[in-house]
Wavefront OBJ file of the C-alpha trace (Angstrom):
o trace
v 35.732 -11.443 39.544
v 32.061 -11.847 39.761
v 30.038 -14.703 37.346
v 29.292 -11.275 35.397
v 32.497 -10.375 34.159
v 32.201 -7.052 35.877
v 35.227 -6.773 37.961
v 34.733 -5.836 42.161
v 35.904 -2.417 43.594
v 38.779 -3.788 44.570
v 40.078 -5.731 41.525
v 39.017 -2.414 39.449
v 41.106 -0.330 41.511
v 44.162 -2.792 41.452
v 43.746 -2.729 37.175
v 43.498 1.012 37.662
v 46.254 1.774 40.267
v 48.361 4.058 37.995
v 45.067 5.929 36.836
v 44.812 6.752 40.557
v 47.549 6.731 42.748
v 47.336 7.265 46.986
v 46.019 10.340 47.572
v 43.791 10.117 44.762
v 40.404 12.233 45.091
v 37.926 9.327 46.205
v 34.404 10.463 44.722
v 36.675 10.599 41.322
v 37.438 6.822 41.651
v 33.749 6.182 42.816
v 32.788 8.074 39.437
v 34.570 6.070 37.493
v 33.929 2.500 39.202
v 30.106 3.220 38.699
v 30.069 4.386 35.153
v 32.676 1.188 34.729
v 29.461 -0.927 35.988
v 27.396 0.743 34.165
v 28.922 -0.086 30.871
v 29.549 -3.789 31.954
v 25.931 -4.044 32.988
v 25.061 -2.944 29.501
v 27.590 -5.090 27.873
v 25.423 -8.471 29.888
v 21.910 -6.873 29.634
v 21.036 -6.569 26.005
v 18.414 -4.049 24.931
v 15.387 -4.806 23.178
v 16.636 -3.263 20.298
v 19.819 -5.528 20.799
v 17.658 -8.339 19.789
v 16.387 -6.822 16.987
v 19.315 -5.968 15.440
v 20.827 -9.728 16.303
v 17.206 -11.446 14.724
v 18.258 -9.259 11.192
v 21.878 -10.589 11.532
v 20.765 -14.200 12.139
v 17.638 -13.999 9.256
v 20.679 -12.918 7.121
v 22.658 -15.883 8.571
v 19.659 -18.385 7.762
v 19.628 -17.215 3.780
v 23.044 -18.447 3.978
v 21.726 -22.007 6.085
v 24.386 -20.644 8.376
v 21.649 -19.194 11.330
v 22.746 -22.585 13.958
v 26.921 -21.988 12.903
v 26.611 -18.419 13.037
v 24.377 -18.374 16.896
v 26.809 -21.190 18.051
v 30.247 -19.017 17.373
v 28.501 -16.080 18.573
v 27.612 -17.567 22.206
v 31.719 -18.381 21.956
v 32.297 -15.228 21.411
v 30.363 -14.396 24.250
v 32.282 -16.577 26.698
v 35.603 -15.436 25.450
v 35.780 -12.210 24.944
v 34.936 -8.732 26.636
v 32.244 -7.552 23.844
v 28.589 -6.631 23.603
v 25.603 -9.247 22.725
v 25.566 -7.649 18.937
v 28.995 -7.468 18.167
v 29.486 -11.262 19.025
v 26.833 -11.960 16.545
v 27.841 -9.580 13.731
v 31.712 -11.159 14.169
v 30.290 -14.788 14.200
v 28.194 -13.627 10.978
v 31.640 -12.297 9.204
v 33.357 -15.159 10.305
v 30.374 -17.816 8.562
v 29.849 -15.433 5.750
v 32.764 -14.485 3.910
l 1 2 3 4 5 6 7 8 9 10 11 12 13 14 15 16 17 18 19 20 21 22 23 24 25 26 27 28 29 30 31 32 33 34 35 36 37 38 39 40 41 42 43 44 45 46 47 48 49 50 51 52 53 54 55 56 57 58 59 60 61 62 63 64 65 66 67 68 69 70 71 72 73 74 75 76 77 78 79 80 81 82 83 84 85 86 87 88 89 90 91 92 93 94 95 96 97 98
């Protein structure tokens, strides 16, 4: 697995062997590994409207005094799981503000 998260040809294909089985058609499982990157390069690479939307969750967090709890938990989030910049903030924020 690369420092990414985004998972080699090879590893992919072993995840996805019943998906496609010997024989498979191989631009089909070339398709799919690069829209796979795609979506895990989006996933690390967060727009600028990402940002955005995360500096409203965390001004929302700071009316609370919870802006440090809720960015902390968030970059947790991050580590742990397989989900996008915003959705690790907006899950820290529901987790702080309840």
């Amino acid at each position: 697995m690369k420092k990414n998260n985004t998972l080699s040809a090879i590893d992919w294909l072993a995840e996805n062997k019943e998906k496609y089985p010997n024989g498979s058609v191989v631009s089909e499982i070339m398709d799919d590994y690069a829209q796979y990157c795609l979506e895990k390069t989006h996933e690390i690479s967060p727009t600028q409207q990402d940002y955005e939307h995360v500096d409203l969750i965390l001004t929302e967090a700071a009316a609370y005094g919870l802006r440090q709890e809720v960015e902390e938990s968030a970059k947790k989030i991050l580590k742990a799981a397989h989900i996008n910049f915003v959705e690790a903030h907006h899950l820290a924020f529901e987790e702080w503000i309840k």
